[in-house]
N, C-alpha and C positions, 0 to 999 in steps of 0.2 A: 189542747194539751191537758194532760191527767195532772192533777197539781203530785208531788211526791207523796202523799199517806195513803193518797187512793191506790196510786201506782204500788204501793206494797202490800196494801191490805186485800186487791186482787192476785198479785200473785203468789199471793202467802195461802191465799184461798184453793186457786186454779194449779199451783204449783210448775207454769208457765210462762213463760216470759209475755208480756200483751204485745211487742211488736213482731214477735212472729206469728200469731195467732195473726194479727191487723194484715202485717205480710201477705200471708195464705189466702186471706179476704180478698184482698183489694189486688192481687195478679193471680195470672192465672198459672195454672197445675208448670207449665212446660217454660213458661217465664223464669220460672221459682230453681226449675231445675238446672236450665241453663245457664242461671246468673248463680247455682251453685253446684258446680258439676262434680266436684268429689266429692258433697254431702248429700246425694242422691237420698240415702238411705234415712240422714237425717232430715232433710223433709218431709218425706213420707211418712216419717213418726211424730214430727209435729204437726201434718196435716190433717192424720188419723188423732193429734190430742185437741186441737181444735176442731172438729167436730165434735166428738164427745162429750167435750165442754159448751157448745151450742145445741147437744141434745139433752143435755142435762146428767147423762151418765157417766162422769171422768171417773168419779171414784170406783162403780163397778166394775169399766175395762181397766183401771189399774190393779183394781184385784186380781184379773183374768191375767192379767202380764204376767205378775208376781207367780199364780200356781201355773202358766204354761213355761214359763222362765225354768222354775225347779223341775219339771219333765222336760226341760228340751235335753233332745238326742242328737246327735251329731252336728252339721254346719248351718242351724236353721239362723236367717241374720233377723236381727232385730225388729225390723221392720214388719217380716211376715210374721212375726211375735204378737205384736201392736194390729197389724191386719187384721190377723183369727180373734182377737180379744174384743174386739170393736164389732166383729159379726156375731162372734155369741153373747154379746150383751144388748144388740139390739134387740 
């Protein structure tokens, strides 16, 4: 167990919550999806922020969020947002 100052002082850092990052860890991809079947899309953007935050780059693909965010055109959903952001900062 994280004692409470730690638990804040990472996610104040990561901008994440740690048990769904732990989540994402410890089950696998189709686990995650079934045990959340209308947040499909909300996985996929937390799974795409926990890697990023295990390759060290969160802050870069959040930047890439933010300027493909202000050009998105038409019904692109979130997630494919977070997808593209995470391959052009690798």
């Amino acid at each position: 167990m994280l004692r409470d100052t730690d638990y804040m002082k990472i996610a104040e850092e990561y901008s994440t919550s740690i048990g769904v990052a732990t989540m994402i860890n410890y089950m696998e991809r189709v686990d995650v999806i079934k045990k959340n079947k209308l947040l499909v899309d909300d996985s996929t953007i937390n799974e795409v922020v926990a890697m990023a935050v295990e390759d060290g780059i969160y802050q870069k693909v959040i930047r890439k969020v933010y300027e493909l965010q202000r050009g998105r055109r038409g019904r692109i959903k979130d997630s494919t947002i977070y997808k593209r952001a995470y391959q052009l900062c690798k």
